[in-house]
C-alpha positions in Angstrom: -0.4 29.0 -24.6 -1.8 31.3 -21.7 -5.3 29.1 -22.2 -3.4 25.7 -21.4 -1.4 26.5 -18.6 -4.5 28.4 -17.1 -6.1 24.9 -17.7 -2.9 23.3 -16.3 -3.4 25.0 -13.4 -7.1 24.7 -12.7 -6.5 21.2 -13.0 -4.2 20.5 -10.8 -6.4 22.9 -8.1 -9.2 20.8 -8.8 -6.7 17.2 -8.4 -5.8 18.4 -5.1 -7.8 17.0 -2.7 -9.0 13.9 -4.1 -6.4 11.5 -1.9 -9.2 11.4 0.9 -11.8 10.7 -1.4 -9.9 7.8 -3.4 -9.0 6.5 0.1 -12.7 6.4 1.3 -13.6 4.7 -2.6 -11.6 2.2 -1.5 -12.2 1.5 2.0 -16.0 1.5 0.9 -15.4 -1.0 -1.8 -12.9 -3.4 -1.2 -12.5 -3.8 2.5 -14.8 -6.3 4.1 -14.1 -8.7 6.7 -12.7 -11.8 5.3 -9.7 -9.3 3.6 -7.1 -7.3 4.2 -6.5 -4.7 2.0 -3.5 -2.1 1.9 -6.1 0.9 2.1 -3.1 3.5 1.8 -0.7 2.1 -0.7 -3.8 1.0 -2.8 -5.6 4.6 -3.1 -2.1 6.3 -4.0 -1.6 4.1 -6.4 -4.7 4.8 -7.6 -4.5 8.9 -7.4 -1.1 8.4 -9.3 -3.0 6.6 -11.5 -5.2 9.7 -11.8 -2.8 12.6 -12.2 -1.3 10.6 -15.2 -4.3 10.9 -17.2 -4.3 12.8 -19.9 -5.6 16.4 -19.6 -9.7 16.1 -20.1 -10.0 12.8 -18.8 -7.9 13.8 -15.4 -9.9 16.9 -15.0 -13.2 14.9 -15.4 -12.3 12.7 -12.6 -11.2 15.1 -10.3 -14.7 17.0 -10.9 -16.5 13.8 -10.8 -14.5 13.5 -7.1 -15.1 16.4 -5.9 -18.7 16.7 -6.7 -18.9 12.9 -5.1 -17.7 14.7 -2.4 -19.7 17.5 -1.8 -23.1 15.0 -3.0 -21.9 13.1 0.6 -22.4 16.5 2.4 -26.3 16.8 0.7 -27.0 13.2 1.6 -25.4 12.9 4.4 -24.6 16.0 6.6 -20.8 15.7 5.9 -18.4 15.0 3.2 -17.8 11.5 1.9 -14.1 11.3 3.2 -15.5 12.3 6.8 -18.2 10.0 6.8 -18.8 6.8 8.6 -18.2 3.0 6.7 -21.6 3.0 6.5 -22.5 6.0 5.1 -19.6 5.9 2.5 -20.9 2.7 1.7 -24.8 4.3 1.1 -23.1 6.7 -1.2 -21.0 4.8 -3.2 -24.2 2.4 -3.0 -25.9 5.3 -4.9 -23.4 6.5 -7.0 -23.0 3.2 -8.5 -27.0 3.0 -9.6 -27.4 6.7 -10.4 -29.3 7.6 -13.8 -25.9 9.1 -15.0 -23.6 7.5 -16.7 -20.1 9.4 -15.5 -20.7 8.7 -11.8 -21.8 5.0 -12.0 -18.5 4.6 -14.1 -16.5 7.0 -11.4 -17.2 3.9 -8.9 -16.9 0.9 -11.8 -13.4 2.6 -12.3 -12.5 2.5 -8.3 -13.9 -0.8 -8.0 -12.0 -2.3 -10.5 -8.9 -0.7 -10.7 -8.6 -0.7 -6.9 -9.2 -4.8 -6.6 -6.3 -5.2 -9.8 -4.1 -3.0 -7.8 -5.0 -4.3 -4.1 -4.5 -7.6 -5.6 -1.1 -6.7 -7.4 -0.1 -5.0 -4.0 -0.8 -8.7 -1.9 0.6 -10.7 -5.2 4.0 -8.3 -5.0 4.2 -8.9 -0.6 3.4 -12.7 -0.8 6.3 -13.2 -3.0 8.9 -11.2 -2.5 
């Protein structure tokens, strides 16, 4: 019992700052200028989306976040959520063709989960 909520724990340390990251996932990938997207609403969703994945699979993704994180500060001279457009967009550009398999899927799973829920988000305000 002591090894699970000490994992518990470490998880939810690790999940804590991953909002700015998902934000800057998003902005990088889905806005452009011909749409609108709901930046904010979309990456919470998204983060919620996160922290109600089971155990391994949430702790993966919050590593593979924060490591995407820190990789903007070795490519880049600052983290990926205090980057500019342009850089985030280098990063996620190399992210998505990177030799490993985990962090090209980190950004598949942003892209495409963020466009269904941007999507669902201008689907639910057009008619209600």
């Amino acid at each position: 019992m002591v090894w699970g909520t000490m994992f518990y724990t470490f998880t939810i340390e690790a999940c804590m700052g991953i909002e700015p990251v998902v934000r800057g996932l998003v902005e990088g990938l889905l806005v452009d200028d011909q749409h609108s997207v709901a930046v904010d609403h979309t990456a919470a969703v998204l983060v919620r989306q996160i922290y109600g994945m089971p155990g391994l699979m949430r702790f993966g993704m919050c590593v593979l976040l924060v490591v995407f994180d820190l990789y903007g500060l070795l490519r880049g001279g600052r983290r990926f959520r205090s980057q500019s457009m342009s850089a985030k967009r280098a990063r996620i550009t190399e992210w998505s063709k990177a030799p490993i398999g985990p962090c090209r899927d980190m950004v598949e799973f942003h892209r495409k989960m963020g466009t269904f829920v941007a999507l669902s988000l201008e689907y639910e305000e057009l008619h209600s």
